[in-house]
MIBAGU-944559 format. One record per residue (C-alpha): residue number from 1; x, y, z negated. Coordinates in steps of 0.2 Angstrom, whole numbers. Last residue first. Layout:
residues N
{NUM,{X,Y,Z}}
...
***
This chain:
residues 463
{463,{427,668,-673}}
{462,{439,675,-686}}
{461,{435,657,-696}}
{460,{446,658,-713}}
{459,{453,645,-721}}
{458,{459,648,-739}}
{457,{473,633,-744}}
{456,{472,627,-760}}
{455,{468,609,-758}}
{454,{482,608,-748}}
{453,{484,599,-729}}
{452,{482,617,-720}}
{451,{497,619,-727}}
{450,{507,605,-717}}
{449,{499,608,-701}}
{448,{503,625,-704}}
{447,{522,623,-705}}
{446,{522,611,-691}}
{445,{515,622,-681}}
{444,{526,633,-684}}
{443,{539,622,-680}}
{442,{532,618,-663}}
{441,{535,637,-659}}
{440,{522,644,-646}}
{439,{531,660,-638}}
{438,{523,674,-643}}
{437,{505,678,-637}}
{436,{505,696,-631}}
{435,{492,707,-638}}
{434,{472,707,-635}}
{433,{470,695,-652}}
{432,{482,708,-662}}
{431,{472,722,-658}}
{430,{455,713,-662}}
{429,{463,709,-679}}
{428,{470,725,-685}}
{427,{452,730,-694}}
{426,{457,714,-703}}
{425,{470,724,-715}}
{424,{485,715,-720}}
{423,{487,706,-706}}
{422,{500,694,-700}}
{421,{505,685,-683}}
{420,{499,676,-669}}
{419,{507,660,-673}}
{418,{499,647,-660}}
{417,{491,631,-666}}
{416,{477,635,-654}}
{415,{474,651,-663}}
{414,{486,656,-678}}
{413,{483,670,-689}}
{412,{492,674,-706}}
{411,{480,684,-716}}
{410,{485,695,-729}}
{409,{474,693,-745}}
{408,{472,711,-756}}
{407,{457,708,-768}}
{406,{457,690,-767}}
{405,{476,689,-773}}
{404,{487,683,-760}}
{403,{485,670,-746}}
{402,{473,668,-733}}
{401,{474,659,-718}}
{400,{467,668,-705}}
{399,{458,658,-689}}
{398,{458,658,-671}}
{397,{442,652,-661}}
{396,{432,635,-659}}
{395,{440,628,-674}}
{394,{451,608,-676}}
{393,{465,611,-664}}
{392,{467,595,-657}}
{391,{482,585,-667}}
{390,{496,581,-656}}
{389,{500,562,-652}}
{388,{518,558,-654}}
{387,{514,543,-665}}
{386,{504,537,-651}}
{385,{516,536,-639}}
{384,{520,520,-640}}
{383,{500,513,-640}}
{382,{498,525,-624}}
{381,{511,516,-613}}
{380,{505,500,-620}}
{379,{488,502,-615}}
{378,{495,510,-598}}
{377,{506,496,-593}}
{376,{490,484,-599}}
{375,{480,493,-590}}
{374,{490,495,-572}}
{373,{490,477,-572}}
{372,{506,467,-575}}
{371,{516,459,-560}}
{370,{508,470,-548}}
{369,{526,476,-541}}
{368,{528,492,-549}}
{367,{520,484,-566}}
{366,{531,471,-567}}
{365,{536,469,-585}}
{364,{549,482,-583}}
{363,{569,480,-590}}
{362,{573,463,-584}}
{361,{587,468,-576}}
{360,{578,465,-561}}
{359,{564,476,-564}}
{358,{572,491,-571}}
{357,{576,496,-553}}
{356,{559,498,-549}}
{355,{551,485,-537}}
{354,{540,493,-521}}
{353,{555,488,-512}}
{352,{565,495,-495}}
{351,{559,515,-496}}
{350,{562,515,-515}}
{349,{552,526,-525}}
{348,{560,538,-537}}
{347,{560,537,-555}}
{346,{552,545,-568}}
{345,{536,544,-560}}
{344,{529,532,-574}}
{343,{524,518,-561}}
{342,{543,520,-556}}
{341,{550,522,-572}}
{340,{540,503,-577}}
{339,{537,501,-595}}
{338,{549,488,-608}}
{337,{541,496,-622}}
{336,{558,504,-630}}
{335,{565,506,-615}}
{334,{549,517,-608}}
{333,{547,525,-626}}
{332,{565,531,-625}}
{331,{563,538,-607}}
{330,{545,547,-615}}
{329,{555,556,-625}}
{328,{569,561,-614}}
{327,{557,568,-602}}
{326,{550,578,-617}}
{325,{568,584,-620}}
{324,{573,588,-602}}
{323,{556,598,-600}}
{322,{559,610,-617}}
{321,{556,613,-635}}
{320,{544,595,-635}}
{319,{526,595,-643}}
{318,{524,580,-640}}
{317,{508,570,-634}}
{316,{494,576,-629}}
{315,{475,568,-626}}
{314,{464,577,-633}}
{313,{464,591,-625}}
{312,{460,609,-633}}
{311,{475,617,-626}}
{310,{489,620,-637}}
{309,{499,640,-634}}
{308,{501,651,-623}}
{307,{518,644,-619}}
{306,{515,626,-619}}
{305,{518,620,-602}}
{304,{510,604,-597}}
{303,{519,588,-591}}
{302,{506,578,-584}}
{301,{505,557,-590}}
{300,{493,547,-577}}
{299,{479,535,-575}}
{298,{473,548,-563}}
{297,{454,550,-572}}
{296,{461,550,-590}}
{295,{475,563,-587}}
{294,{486,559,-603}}
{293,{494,576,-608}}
{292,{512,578,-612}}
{291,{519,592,-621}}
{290,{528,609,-618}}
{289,{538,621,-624}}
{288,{552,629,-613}}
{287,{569,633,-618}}
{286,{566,632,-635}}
{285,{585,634,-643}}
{284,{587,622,-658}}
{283,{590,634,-673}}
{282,{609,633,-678}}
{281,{611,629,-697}}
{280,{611,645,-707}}
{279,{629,653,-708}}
{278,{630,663,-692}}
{277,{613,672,-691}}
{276,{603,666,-675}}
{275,{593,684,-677}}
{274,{577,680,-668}}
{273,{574,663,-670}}
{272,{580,661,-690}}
{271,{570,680,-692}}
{270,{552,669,-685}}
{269,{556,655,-695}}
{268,{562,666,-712}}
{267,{543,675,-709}}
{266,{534,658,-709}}
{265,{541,650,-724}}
{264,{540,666,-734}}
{263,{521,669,-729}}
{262,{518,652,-733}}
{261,{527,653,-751}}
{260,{517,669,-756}}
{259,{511,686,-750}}
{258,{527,691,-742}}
{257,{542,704,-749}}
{256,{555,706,-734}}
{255,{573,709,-739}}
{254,{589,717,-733}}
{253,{605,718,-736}}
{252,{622,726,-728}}
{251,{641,722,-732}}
{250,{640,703,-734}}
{249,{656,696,-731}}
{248,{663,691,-750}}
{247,{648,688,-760}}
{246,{642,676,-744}}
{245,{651,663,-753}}
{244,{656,653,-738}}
{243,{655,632,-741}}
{242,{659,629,-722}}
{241,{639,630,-719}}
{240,{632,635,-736}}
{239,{630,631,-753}}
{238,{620,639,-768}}
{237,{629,641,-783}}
{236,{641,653,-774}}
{235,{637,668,-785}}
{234,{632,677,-769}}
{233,{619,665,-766}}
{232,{612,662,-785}}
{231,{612,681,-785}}
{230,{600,681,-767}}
{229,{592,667,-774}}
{228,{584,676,-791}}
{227,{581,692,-784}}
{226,{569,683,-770}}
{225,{559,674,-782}}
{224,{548,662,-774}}
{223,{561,659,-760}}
{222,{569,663,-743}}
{221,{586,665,-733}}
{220,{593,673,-721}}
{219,{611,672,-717}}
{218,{625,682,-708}}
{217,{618,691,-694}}
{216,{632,704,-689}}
{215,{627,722,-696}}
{214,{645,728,-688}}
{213,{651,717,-702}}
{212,{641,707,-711}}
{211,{623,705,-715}}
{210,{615,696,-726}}
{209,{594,694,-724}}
{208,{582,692,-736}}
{207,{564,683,-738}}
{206,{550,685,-751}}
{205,{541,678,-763}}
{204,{540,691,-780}}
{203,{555,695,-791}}
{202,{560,709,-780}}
{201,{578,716,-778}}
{200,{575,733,-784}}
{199,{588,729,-799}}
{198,{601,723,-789}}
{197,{601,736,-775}}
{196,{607,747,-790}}
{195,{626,739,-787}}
{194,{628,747,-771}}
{193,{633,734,-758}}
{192,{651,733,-750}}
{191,{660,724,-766}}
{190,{648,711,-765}}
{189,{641,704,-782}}
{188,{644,691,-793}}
{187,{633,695,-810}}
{186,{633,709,-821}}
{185,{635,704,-838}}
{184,{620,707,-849}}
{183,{619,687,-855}}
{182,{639,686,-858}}
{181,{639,701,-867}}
{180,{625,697,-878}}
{179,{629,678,-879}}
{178,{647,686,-888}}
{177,{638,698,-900}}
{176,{627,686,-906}}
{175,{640,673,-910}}
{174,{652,686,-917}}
{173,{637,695,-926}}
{172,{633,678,-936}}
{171,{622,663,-931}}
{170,{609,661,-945}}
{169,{610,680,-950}}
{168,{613,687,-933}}
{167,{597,674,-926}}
{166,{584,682,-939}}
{165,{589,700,-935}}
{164,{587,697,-916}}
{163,{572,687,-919}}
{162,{563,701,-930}}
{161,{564,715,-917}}
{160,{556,701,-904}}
{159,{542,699,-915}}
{158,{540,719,-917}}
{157,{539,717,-896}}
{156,{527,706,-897}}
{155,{515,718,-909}}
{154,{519,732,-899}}
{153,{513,725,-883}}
{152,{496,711,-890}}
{151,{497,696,-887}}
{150,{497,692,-907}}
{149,{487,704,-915}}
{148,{495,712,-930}}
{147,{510,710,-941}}
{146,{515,695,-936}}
{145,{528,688,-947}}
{144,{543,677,-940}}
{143,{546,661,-947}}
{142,{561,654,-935}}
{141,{553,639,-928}}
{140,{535,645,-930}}
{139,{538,663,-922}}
{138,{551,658,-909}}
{137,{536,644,-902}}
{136,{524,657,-897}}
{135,{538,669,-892}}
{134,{543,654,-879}}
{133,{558,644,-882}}
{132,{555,629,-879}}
{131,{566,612,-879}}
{130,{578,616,-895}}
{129,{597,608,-893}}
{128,{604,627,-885}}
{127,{600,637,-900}}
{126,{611,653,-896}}
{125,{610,653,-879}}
{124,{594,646,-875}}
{123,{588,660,-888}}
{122,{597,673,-879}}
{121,{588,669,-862}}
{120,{572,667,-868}}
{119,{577,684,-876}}
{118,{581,693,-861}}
{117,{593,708,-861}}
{116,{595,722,-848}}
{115,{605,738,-846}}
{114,{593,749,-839}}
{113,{589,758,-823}}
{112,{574,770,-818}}
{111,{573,779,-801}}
{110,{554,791,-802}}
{109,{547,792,-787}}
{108,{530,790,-795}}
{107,{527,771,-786}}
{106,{545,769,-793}}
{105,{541,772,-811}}
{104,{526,758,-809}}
{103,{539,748,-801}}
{102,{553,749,-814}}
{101,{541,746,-828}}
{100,{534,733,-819}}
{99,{551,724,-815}}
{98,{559,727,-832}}
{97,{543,717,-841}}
{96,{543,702,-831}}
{95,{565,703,-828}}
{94,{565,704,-848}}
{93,{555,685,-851}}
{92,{554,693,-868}}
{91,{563,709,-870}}
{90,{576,719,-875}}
{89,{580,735,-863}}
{88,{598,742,-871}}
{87,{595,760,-873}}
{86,{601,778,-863}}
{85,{584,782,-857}}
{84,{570,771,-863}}
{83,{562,784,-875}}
{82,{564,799,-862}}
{81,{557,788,-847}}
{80,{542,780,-858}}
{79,{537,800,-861}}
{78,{539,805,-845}}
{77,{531,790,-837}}
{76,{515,792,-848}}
{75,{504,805,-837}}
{74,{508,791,-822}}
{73,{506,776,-832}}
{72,{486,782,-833}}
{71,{480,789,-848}}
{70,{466,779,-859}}
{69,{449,782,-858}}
{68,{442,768,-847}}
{67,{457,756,-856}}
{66,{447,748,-870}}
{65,{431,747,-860}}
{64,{440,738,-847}}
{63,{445,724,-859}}
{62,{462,719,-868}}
{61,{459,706,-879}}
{60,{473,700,-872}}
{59,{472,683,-868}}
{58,{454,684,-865}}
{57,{454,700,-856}}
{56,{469,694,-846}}
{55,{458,679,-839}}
{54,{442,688,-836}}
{53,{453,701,-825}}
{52,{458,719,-827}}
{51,{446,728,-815}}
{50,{459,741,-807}}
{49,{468,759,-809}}
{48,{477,752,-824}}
{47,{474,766,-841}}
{46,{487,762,-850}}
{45,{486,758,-870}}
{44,{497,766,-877}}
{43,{513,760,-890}}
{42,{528,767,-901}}
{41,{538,761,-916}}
{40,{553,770,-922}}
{39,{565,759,-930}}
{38,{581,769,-939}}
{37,{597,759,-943}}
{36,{608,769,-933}}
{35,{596,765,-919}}
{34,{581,755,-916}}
{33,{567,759,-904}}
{32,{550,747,-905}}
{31,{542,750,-889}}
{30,{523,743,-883}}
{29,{517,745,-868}}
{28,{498,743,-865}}
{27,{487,740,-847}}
{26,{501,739,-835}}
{25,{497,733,-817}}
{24,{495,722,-802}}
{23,{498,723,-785}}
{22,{517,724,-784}}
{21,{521,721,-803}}
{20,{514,703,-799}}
{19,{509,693,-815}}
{18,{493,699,-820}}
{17,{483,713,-826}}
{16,{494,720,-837}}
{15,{500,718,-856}}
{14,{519,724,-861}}
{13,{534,722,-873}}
{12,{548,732,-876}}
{11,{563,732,-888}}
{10,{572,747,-885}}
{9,{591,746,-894}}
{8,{604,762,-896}}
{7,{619,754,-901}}
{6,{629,753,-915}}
{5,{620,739,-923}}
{4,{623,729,-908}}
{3,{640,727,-911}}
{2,{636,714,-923}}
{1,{640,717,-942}}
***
């Protein structure tokens, strides 16, 4: 018999609105409580607060007319608390189901903990050569019976009930009982952290931040899940400069839940440059942004500062963290086309000869000296840099781009390919427009560049 059957077992299954147990919500729970060979089933219907979906109602079946009348999680908590309490948490996908449970009793004040089993996990476990392993997939490969409707909480979580006692009679309580522990062992964690900041790491996108001794910056990272990393981190499955498991320095952490994946990527920019934390690679120091920019009237390059951001030229070449790196740009475009430093002004004119000093080693076509026209210098000038050109900014004013659910977006605004910042109400906006610019960052830019290039991505005009 596997150990299991002396312990108190909840296998749970729930219906919300969606996906995030930040912004979304329960709409049933379902419990099916075993112990000492006694199976208590139990399930409501939750009332969420929002409009569930077209999606979720056809999954579910669950519609707003079904919940209008049922109690909120709030008049539930207590009761869900008292049959939880003290049981091992079994579910389907468990850290789904664990994480809304944990943030609805959160939102009431309410701390909730469990010892937690997944059984995608256990099955990968126990049958190791089979591909999926979905509940969908668990019914027809092991014959399970639904007693009910399918996609619906206590339903799923009878299914799950079934599954454990279908694997301890193929496998055998030894085999179940040694996934079981290995699957609910606590994972590599820092001796300095309290072992509850586990659990309220998030499962959402997100970045975090390791700090060591004195609160020294150790590393910041981000990710889709933010849970997920930060144990593949302190497990040492993820490698860092010198190969140091952050497990064993990390006495303080910290985390940022974003709206999504360009949230993430711009808030871990912003925390790289601020905090210089010791294990990511060095961020390249910006100095003094600046660009290029082809006066068309002069026939000659200006070297513009970019700290309010890019103009609305067209004509600009870079961007560049500082002076001596732009001036090092163009040098390797001058060698590399064979242009006069002299016509260029990047060297000084000679009292004695008109010639540059590249001429004579054959280095300048003769543009100093008349040898090649000032049009031909500058076609080929502008033909090398041209794969340093800078994109105009395409929109009259700043813009939002929008990310998170339609209901709650926060915007990320940028204006003349300058960060501005994030909002998460637009009644902010005109105070964030008056404020300080911060620095322009060309990897910002980057970033954006490279979002506002998918299909997905919701511009929005604040102008």
């Amino acid at each position: 018999m596997s150990a299991l059957a002396n312990e108190p077992l909840a296998f749970v299954d729930l219906e919300t609105t969606g996906a995030n147990p930040l912004r979304d919500r329960i709409t049933e729970i379902g419990l099916v409580l075993v112990q000492d060979g006694r199976v208590e089933s139990w399930s409501s219907l939750v009332n969420p607060g929002v409009p569930i979906p077209p999606f979720i109602q056809n999954l579910t079946g669950i519609d707003d007319a079904m919940v209008a009348d049922a109690p909120a999680f709030a008049d539930l908590a207590q009761t869900v608390l008292a049959k939880l309490e003290g049981r091992l948490f079994i579910a389907h996908n468990a850290r789904f189901d664990y994480g809304f449970l944990k943030s609805e009793f959160q939102r009431l004040g309410i701390h909730f903990r469990a010892r937690v089993l997944c059984t995608v996990q256990l099955s990968k476990k126990l049958y190791p050569l089979e591909h999926k392993h979905n509940l969908d997939m668990l019914v027809s490969r092991h014959g399970l019976v639904i007693e009910g409707e399918r996609h619906r909480a206590l339903t799923d979580a009878e299914l799950l009930r079934q599954f454990m006692q279908v694997a301890e009679r193929a496998q055998g309580p030894e085999a179940i009982d040694a996934a079981v522990a290995e699957l609910t062992r606590l994972p590599a964690w820092p001796e300095g952290l309290d072992t509850a900041l586990m659990d309220e790491l998030p499962e959402t996108p997100g970045v975090f931040v390791c700090y060591g001794e004195h609160g020294a910056p150790l590393f910041v990272g981000s990710a889709g899940n933010v849970r997920k990393e930060v144990l593949a981190h302190f497990a040492g499955k993820r490698k860092q400069r010198r190969e140091l498991p952050l497990v064993k320095f990390t006495q303080r952490l910290e985390w940022f839940e974003t709206s999504g994946d360009f949230g993430s990527a711009l808030l871990e920019k912003k925390l790289l440059r601020e905090l210089a934390p010791q294990y990511n690679p060095p961020v390249p120091e910006m100095r003094e942004p600046c660009c290029w920019r082809w006066d068309v009237a002069s026939g000659q390059l200006e070297l513009i500062s970019l700290a309010e951001g890019v103009p609305a030229d067209r004509d600009l070449f870079g961007p560049f963290r500082s002076r001596r790196e732009a001036t090092n740009a163009l040098t390797r475009q001058v060698e590399a086309q064979g242009l006069c430093k002299r016509v260029l002004g990047l060297e000084a004119p000679r009292p004695d000869s008109p010639a540059c000093l590249g001429l004579a080693a054959g280095k300048c076509k003769g543009a100093c000296i008349g040898r090649e026209s000032l049009s031909s210098h500058q076609a080929r000038l502008l033909a090398g840099l041209s794969r340093l050109r800078m994109p105009a900014w395409p929109y009259p004013g700043p813009i939002g781009i929008a990310e998170g659910p339609d209901w709650a977006p926060v915007l990320h605004v940028f204006e003349h390919w300058n960060y501005l910042g994030s909002l998460h109400d637009a009644s902010e906006l005109p105070e964030l427009l008056l404020a300080t610019r911060p620095p322009f960052d060309p990897e910002m830019m980057k970033l954006l560049r490279s979002e506002m290039k998918k299909a997905a991505t919701k511009v929005v005009k604040l102008r």
